[in-house]
N, C-alpha and C positions, 0 to 999 in steps of 0.2 A: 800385677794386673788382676790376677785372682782377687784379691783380697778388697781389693778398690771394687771389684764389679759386683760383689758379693755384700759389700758396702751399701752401694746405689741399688741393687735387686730389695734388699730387708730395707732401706727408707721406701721405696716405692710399693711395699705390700702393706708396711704399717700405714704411709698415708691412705693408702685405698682401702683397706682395713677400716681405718677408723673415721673417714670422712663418707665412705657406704654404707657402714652397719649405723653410722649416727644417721643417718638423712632415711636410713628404711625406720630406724627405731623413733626418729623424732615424727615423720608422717604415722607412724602405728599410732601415736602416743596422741598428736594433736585431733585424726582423725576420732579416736574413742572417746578423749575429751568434750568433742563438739556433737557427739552422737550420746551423750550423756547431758547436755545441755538444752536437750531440747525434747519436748514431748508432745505426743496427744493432746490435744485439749489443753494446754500450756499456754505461755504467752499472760496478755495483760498486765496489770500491773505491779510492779513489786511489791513482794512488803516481809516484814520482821526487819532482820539486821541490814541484808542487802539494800532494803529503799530510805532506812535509816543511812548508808552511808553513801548511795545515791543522790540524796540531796543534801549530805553535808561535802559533797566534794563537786556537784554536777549544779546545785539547787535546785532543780527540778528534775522529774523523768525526763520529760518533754526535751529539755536541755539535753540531757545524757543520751534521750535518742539523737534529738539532730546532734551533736557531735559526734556517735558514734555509726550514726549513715552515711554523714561524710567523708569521716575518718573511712570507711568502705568504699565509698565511691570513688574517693580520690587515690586510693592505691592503684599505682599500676602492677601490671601482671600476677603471676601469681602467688597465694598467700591465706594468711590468716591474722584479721584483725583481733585480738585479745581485749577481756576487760580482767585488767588486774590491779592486787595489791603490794604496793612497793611507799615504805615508811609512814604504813595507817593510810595510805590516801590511795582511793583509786584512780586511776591512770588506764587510757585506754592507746595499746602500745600496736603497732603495724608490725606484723613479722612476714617477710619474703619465705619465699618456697619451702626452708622444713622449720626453719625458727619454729623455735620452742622460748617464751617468757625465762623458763628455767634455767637456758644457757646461758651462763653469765651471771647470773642470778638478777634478771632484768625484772622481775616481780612474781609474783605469786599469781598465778593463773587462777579466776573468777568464772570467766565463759569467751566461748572461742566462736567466730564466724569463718567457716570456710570460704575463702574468698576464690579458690579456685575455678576454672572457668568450667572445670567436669562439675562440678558441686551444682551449675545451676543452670549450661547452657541447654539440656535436653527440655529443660520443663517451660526457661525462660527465656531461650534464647541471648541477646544483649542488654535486657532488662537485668541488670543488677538489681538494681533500685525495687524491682518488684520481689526479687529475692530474699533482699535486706528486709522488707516489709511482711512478708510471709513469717522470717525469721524470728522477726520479734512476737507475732503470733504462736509461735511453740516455744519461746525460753520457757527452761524446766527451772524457776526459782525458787523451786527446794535445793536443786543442785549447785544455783548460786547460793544459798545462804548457808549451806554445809562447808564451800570453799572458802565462803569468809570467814565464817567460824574457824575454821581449820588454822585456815591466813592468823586469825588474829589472834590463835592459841601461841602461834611460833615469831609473833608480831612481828611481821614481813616489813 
């Protein structure tokens, strides 16, 4: 009995171990990510490699916004919409509560929207939609064209 309980005691500290220290270290990671993404006087429209592969994979900005306000809108609860690169092409991928791109190796992380509801209810209440619009007014797209570059050194 000893040995069996002592069995089930070390499975249930490694799962809480490793599925706790993942969901604090994936929220550190996603929150710096999108605190990096975004600046002062930012926003507008892309350009270098970033808007070069924005409109070879989106054909326009205008496109890769509304697909990517959407893609925010229509998530329910809590999260982080991503724009990444996965086989040269970007892809804009929905991750639930600590998803990280990286687990799984689901793409190469570009720029990240807090979709959380702390992220925007004090300022906008249930205006997502004004949030997402704000948002694109501070991308930091030097910080996107540094992740593509990176992305397409290790050709994701």
């Amino acid at each position: 009995l000893t040995f069996y309980l002592f069995i089930y005691l070390f499975i249930i500290i490694i799962l809480f171990y490793f599925f706790f220290f993942f969901d604090l270290l994936a929220q550190l990671y996603n929150h710096n990510f999108f605190w990096l993404g975004i600046k002062e006087n930012g926003g507008g429209k892309p350009y270098g490699e970033i808007k070069k592969k924005i409109e070879e994979t989106f054909f326009s900005f205008k496109n890769f916004k509304n697909q990517f306000t959407q893609e925010a809108l229509s998530h329910f609860g809590s999260g982080w919409i991503w724009l990444i690169l996965k086989n040269n092409k970007l892809k804009i991928y929905q991750g639930h509560d600590d998803q990280t791109p990286l687990k799984g190796a689901i793409g190469h992380p570009i720029l990240t929207l807090d979709i959380w509801e702390h992220a925007y209810y004090v300022d906008y209440r249930n205006a997502r939609s004004d949030y997402i619009k704000e948002w694109f007014n501070k991308i930091n797209w030097d910080f996107a064209n540094y992740n593509l570059s990176v992305s397409l050194e290790g050709q994701c």
